[in-house]
Every structure is written in structure tokens, then in C-alpha cells.
N, C-alpha and C positions, 0 to 999 in steps of 0.2 A: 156535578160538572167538574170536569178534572180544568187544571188551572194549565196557563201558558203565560207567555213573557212578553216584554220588549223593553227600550229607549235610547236613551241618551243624548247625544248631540240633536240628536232630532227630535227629542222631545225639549229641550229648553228652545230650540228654535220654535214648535208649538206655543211654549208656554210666553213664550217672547212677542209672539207675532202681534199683539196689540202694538206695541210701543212704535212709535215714532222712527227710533233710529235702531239700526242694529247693532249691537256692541258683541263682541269675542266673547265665549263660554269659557267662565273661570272654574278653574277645574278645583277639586279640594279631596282629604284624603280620604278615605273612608277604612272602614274594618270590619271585616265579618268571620264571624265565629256559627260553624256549622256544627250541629249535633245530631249524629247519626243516631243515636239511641242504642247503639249496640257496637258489639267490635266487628260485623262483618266485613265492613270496610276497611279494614286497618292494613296501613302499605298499598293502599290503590290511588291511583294521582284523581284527583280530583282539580275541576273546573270549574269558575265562573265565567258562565259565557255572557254575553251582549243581548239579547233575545233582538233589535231590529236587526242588527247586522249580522249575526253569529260570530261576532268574533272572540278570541278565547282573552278576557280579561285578568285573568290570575288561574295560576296553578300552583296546587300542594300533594303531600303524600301524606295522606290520611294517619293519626296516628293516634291511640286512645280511643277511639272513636270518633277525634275532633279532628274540623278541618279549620283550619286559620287562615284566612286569606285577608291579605293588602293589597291596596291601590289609590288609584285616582277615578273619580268622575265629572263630567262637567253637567251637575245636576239630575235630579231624581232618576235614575236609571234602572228600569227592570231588566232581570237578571233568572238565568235561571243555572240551576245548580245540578252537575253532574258526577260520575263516580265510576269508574271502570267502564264507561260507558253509556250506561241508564240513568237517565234523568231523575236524580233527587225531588226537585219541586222548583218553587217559582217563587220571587221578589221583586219587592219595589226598594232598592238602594238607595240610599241617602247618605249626607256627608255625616262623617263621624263614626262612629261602635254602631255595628248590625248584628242581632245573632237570627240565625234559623233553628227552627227544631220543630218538633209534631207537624211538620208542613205548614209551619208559620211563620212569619217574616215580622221583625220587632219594629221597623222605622213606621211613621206617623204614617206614611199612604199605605202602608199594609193594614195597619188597624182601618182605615179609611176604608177600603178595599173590602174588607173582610166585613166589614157593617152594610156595604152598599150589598155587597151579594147575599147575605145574609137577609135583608129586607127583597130584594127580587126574588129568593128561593119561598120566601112566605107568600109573595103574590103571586108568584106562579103556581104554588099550592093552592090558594085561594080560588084561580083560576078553573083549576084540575076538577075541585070541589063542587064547582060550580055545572058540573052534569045531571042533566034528570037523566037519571038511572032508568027509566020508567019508560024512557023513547027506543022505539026498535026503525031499523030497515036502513031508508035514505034520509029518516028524519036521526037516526041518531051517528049514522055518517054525516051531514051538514052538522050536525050538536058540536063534532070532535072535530074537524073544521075548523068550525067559526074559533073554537078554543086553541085551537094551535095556531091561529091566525090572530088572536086575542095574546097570546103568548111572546109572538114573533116579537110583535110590537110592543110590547112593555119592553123586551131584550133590547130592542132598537131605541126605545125613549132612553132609557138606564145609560148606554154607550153615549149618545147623545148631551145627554147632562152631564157628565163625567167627561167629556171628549179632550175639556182642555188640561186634564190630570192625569197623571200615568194610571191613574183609577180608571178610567175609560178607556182609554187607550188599551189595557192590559185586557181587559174585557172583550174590548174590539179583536185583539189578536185571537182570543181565546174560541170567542164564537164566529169569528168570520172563516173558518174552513165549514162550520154546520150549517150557512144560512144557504139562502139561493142568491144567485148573482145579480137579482134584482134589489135585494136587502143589499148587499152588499157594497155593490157599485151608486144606491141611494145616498149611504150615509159617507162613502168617499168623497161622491159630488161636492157635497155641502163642507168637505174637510180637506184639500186636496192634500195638504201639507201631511197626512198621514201617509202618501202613497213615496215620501220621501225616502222611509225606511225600507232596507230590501226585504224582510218579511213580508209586511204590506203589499210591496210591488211581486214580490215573487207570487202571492196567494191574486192579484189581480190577473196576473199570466195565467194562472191557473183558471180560475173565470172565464177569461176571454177564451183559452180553450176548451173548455168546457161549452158556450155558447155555438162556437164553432165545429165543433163536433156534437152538436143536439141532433135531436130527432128532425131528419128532410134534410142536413148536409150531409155533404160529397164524406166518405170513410177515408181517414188522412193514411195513406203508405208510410212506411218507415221500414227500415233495412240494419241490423243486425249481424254483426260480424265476429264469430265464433269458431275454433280451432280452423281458422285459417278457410273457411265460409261464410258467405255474404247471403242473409236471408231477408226476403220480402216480405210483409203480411199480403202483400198483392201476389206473391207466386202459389198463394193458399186460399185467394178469395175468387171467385168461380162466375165470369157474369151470367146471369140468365139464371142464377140459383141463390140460393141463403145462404147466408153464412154467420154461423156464431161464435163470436170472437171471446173467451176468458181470461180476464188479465189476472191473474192467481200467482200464489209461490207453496213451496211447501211448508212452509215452516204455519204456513196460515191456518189457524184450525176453522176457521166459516170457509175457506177455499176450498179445504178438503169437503169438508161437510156439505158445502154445495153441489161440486162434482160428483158425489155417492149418491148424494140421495134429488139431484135434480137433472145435471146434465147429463149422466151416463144414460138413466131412462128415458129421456133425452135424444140421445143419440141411438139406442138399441131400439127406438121407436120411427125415427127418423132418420138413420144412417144415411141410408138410400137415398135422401134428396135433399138433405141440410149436411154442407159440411161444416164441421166442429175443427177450430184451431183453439189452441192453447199458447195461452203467453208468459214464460214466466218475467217476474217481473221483482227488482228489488233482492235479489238473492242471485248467490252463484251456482254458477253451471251442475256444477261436484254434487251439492247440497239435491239438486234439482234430479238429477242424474242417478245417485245414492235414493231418493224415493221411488222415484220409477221404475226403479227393479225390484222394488217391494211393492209397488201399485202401480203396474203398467197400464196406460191408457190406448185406447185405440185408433185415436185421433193424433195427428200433426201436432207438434210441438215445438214454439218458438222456444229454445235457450238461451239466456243471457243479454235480457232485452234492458234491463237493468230500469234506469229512469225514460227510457227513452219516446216510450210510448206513452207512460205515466204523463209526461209532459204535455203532450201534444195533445194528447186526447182530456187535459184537466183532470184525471183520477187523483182524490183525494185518497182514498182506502182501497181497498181490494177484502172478498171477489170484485169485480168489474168486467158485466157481460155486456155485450152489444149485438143486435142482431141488425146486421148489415141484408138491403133489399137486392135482389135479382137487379137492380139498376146500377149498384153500388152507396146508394143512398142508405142513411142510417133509419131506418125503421126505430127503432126504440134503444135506450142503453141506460146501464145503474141499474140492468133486471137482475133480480131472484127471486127463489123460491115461486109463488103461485103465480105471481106477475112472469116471472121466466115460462112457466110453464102455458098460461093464457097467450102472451107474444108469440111461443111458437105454433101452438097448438093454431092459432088466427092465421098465422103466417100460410102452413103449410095445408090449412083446410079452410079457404076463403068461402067456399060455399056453404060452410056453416054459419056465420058470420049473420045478427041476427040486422035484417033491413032497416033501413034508417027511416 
């Protein structure tokens, strides 16, 4: 499991929220001593940022391989640690001397942290283990199932028990881009005060979008404006016909790998009656442009859609396919691979389609 962030001001209001009366978060100094383990870093500014807020809390220029940073917090705060860019790892800040290094954090809720997950990692093994090998067909799809629903829920109890510690909390950040919005918007319910932080609230918009762009709603428009052109996804979606929509970039290697070996035959099978748009998404125009003349596609191509669609439509990751109906209504989305290939193949040969 790769690790993620949050806190601060909104975690002592968490951790406060029993008490009676509300008092002002006193802030106290803290120190962190980062160790890259090598000098590749040396001379790049490095960041501690906020993980609920993203705000940038201290900045250095790396040197020795160390990074030293000072400040203030007002109470346990995760934090996560950056460097030219790319995210070093992730902390739980406490007042006083912090060091980082091997991707571990020295203050007491890191050890705390680091034992809690370390005990889920053995029971979700435990869990893994727990397959008869021995079961074939629908009986050993319900097996894997029930287990990965045996899974959820130990993740969800673990968050849960830990909710009122940046120990849960950090956890909660961590897995709540993987769960479903059902898992998700459960354990918010019962916490609302986590939805305080804009991490939190931002991954809830993402939800809601997500829910809102499901399978049977209306496919949401968006408009795109690049060298000085304003583009539709609606001036490329066709009523009365299918349309499959790929939210991709180039830099993506499953993007690419999807488009080769899924959408192109794809499309070279179905040209004729499924139109194929492409969205790039998260990357610039240049970058998008510069592959294309090395792997030109044959289909319509949104450039420079940036977050805009990622938003609307709740994509956490990319590829992100969608296969929008003849009505405009979403037929299915988050396909790949065999599932991509089943959708369309259903789509555009209903009469194969085995009777209910």
C-alpha cells in the first residue's frame, strides 16, 4: 500500500470535539530532519506540505543529502514530503525533533501508524489465505468475492477505530481514493468533521461525481479551449450511435497499452458504427502533439482538456473509458481490457446477447 497524508488545524478540532468547550489550537515548534539516503537531491528545494490543505509549510534547499526544516503546528499534523517535485513519503508531525528517512517518520503516531498497518497487512493476508484453492467456475468467483468484501471491511473497521488519531485519519486519506462511494460516504456519515479538510471534501466531489456520471446517467458536456478553439465533447458524440469516450495522456504507459492492444482493434472492427474520441487529460498540448506524430491515431482527439473532465466525470486514474448509448446515456465506464472489449462487442451486436 503506498502511504498518503493529512492534518492539522482540523485534526485537533477532531481530536477536541469531545470536550465541552472550544478553546484556540496552540501552536508549538516543531523540527524535521529529512534523509534522502543519497545526494541525488542536493540543491533541489524541497517541501513540507499540509496533506488536508495542501498548503506548503516549510521550504529548504537540499544539501548533503539533508533536508532541515522548521516551524510551527497547531497539533499532530500529517505531512507529506516533497523534492523537485515528487513526493518523498509521508508523516505524522508532532511538536519537537522529527526525523524522516527509509520512508519512516520518528514521532509516536508514526510508530502507532506503522503497527496498526502492519497488523491489517497480516490480516488481510490471513484473509488472502483463506481460499480453497480447489473451487472452480462461479463457485470460486463468489470465494474471491466474499474475500475482497471480507477485506473492505476489516480496512473500514481499522479506519474506524483509529478515526479519532491522525492514525486513522491518514489511513482514511490513503484508501479513500480505492474504495467505492458507498464505503466511502459510510464512514464520512458517521465522522462528518473529516469532510472539514479540503482533501476530504475535494475526494467527496469526486464521489459525487462519479455517482453522477454512473452507468444510466445523462454523459456530462465540457468544452475545451485551445490555440484559440473552443471544443465540445458533444460536437464528437453522435445521437443515434455509440460513442467511446478515452480519458488518457501520453506520458501514461496502461494508456498507451490500452489503445494498442484494445481500442485500436476496437475501432478497426468498428469504425463504421462506434465513434472513438480521445481526451487527453492532465498533460500538455506539446507533450500530446510530439507523440502523435510518432503514433498517430485515427480517431478525434480532444487536446488540452487538462483536469476539466477528470473533474466532472470523478476519474481518479487514467485510462478512463466510457461507452456512452445511442440515447446519450452512459452505458458502462472505468472499462478495460476484456470488460472494454465485452461492452462493446454487447453494444454493437445486441442480438447476440444471451436471453434473460
Amino acid at each position: 500500500m503506498k502511504t498518503r497524508i493529512i492534518a492539522g488545524a482540523a485534526m485537533v478540532a477532531l481530536l477536541s470535539a469531545c470536550g465541552s468547550k472550544t478553546t484556540a489550537p496552540v501552536e508549538s515548534d516543531y523540527t524535521l530532519s529529512v534523509n534522502f539516503g543519497n545526494d541525488n537531491a542536493n540543491g533541489k528545494m524541497a517541501y513540507v506540505i499540509n496533506y488536508a490543505s495542501g498548503d506548503k509549510m516549510d521550504s529548504v534547499v537540499v544539501e548533503g543529502g539533508i533536508a532541515n526544516f522548521a516551524g510551527k503546528i497547531e497539533g499532530p499534523t500529517v505531512a507529506s514530503i516533497t523534492a523537485d517535485g515528487h513526493r518523498v513519503g509521508t508523516l505524522i508531525l508532532e511538536a519537537g525533533e522529527n526525523t524522516f528517512a527509509d520512508d519512516k517518520g520518528s514521532s509516536s503516531y508514526d510508530k502507532a501508524y506503522d503497527e496498526v498497518m502492519t497488523n491489517l497487512k497480516n490480516e488481510v493476508n490471513n484473509i488472502y489465505t483463506s481460499l480453497d484453492t480447489t473451487l472452480t467456475g462461479d463457485a470460486r468467483t463468489n470465494a474471491i468475492n466474499a474475500i475482497y468484501a471480507k477485506r473492505d471491511s476489516l480496512i473500514d473497521a481499522t479506519i474506524v477505530k483509529n478515526i479519532t488519531s491522525p492514525v486513522g485519519y491518514k489511513l482514511f486519506g490513503e484508501q479513500g481514493p480505492y474504495m467505492s462511494s458507498e464505503r466511502f460516504n459510510a464512514i464520512l456519515k458517521n465522522n462528518e468533521s473529516l469532510a472539514d479538510t479540503k482533501r476530504v471534501a475535494r475526494l467527496k466531489k469526486t464521489f459525487d461525481a462519479l455517482d453522477a456520471t454512473s452507468a444510466g446517467k445523462d454523459y456530462v458536456d465540457f468544452e475545451v479551449e485551445y490555440d484559440g478553439t473552443v471544443t465540445k465533447l458533444s460536437d464528437f458524440v453522435k445521437p443515434g450511435e455509440y460513442t467511446l469516450v478515452d480519458f488518457w495522456a501520453s506520458w501514461c504507459g496502461p494508456c498507451k497499452h490500452e489503445i494498442e492492444n484494445f481500442v485500436k482493434p476496437i475501432y478497426e472492427k468498428y469504425g463504421d458504427k462506434l465513434n472513438v474520441v480521445g481526451v487527453t487529460v492532465w498533460e500538455e498540448p506539446d507533450a500530446t502533439k510530439a507523440w502523435l506524430e510518432q503514433n498517430p491515431l485515427p480517431w478525434n482527439i480532444i487536446l488540452n482538456a487538462q483536469a476539466i473532465p477528470t473533474e466532472l466525470y470523478g476519474i481518479n486514474g487514467i485510462p478512463c473509458i466510457i461507452l456512452i448509448g445511442p440515447d446519450g446515456k452512459i452505458v458502462e465506464r472505468d472499462l478495460r481490457q476484456d470488460k472494454l472489449v465485452a461492452a462493446v462487442e454487447a453494444a454493437m451486436n445486441p442480438e447476440a446477447a444471451p436471453a434473460e
